[in-house]
N, C-alpha and C positions, 0 to 999 in steps of 0.2 A: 504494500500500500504506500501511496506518493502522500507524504506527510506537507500540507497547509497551511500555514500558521500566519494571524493578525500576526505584522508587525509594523514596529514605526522606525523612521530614521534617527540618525546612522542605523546602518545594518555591517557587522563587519562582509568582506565578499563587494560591498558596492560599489566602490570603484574601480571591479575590473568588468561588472555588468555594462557598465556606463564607459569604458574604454570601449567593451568591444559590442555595442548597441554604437556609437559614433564610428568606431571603423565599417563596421555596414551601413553607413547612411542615415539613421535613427538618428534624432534630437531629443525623443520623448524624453527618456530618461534622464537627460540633463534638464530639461523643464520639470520633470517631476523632484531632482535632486531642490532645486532654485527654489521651485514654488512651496516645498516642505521645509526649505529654511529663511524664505521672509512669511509663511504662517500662512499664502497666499491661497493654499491648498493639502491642509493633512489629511482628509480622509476621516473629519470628524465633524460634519455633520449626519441630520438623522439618518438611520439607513447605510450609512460611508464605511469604506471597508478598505484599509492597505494590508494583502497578503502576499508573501514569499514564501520561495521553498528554499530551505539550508540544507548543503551539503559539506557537511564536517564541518558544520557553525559558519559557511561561507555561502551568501545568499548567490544562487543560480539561476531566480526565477523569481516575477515580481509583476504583479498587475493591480489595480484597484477598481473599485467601486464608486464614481459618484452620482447627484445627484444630474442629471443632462443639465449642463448650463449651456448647450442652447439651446432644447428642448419649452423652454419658458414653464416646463409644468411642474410642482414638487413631487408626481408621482411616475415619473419617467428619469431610471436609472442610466447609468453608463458606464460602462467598462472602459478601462483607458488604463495604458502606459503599461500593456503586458509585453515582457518581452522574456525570453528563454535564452540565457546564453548558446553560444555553439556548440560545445563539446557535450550540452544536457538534453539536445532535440532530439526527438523520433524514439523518448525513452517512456511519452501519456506526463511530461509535467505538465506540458500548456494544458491539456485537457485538463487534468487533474484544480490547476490553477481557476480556469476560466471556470469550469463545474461548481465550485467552491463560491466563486464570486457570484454565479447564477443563481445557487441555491440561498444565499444571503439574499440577495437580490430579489426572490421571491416574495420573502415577509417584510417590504418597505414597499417596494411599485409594483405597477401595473406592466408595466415592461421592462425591457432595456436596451439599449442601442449601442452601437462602434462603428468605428471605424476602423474597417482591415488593411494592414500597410503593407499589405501582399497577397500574392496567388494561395500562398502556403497557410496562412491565417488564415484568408478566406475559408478556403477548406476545411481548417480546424471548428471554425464559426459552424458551417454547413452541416458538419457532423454533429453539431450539438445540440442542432436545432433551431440555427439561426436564419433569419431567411433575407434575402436581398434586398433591399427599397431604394427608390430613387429618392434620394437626399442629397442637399448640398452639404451636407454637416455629417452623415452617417452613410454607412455602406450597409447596413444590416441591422435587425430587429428580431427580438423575441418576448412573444406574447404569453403574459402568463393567466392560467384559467382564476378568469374570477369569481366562479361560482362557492356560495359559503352554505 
């Protein structure tokens, strides 16, 4: 089983996700580092959720939960800023990741949105359950059943 875990920054491990998330072309990561240290964005409104997975105490894998800011609605979630190191893919983290963020994601909104920064995400998204929209702000959405 691929262990989940809330956590907050620093994380030790995070500066070589953020090296090698920048050498592929990713910025998220360096905006998620910025924006969790002027306060601008932790992951701690209602619903909010920053999790990683550590390997050997050294963070490999890291995406969060928030509310869609541009969505305009407080019951419409977002996944953002997941990224899996190289040497950790094709092993079910991101699955394991995204699942976790889903299932949180369940008991705050009525959806949740992303946007996929690739073919290979996308597919991860697709397997999950996620389905394609034409957005200017989101590539994909999943609808959770509202019946109580």
């Amino acid at each position: 089983m691929i262990s989940i875990q809330e956590i907050e920054l620093p994380v030790p491990g995070m500066e070589y996700l953020q090296s090698e998330a920048q050498a592929e072309g990713y910025d998220f990561i360096q905006t998620l580092t910025e924006e969790w240290a002027s306060a601008q964005n932790r992951f701690d409104a209602p619903g909010e959720i920053l999790c990683g997975h550590l390997d050997q105490g050294l963070l490999v894998a890291v995406g969060g939960l928030n509310c869609d800011p541009f969505a305009g609605r407080p019951d419409v979630g977002r996944i953002r800023r997941v990224y899996v190191r190289p040497a950790w893919r094709d092993q079910g983290i991101g699955r394991a990741l995204v699942t976790t963020l889903v299932e949180h994601a369940r008991n705050h909104f009525r959806c949740v949105r992303l946007r996929a920064e690739n073919a290979n995400a996308a597919r991860l998204y697709d397997r999950i359950g996620f389905v394609p929209i034409a957005s200017p702000d989101a590539t994909h959405i999943l609808l959770f059943d509202q019946t109580s």
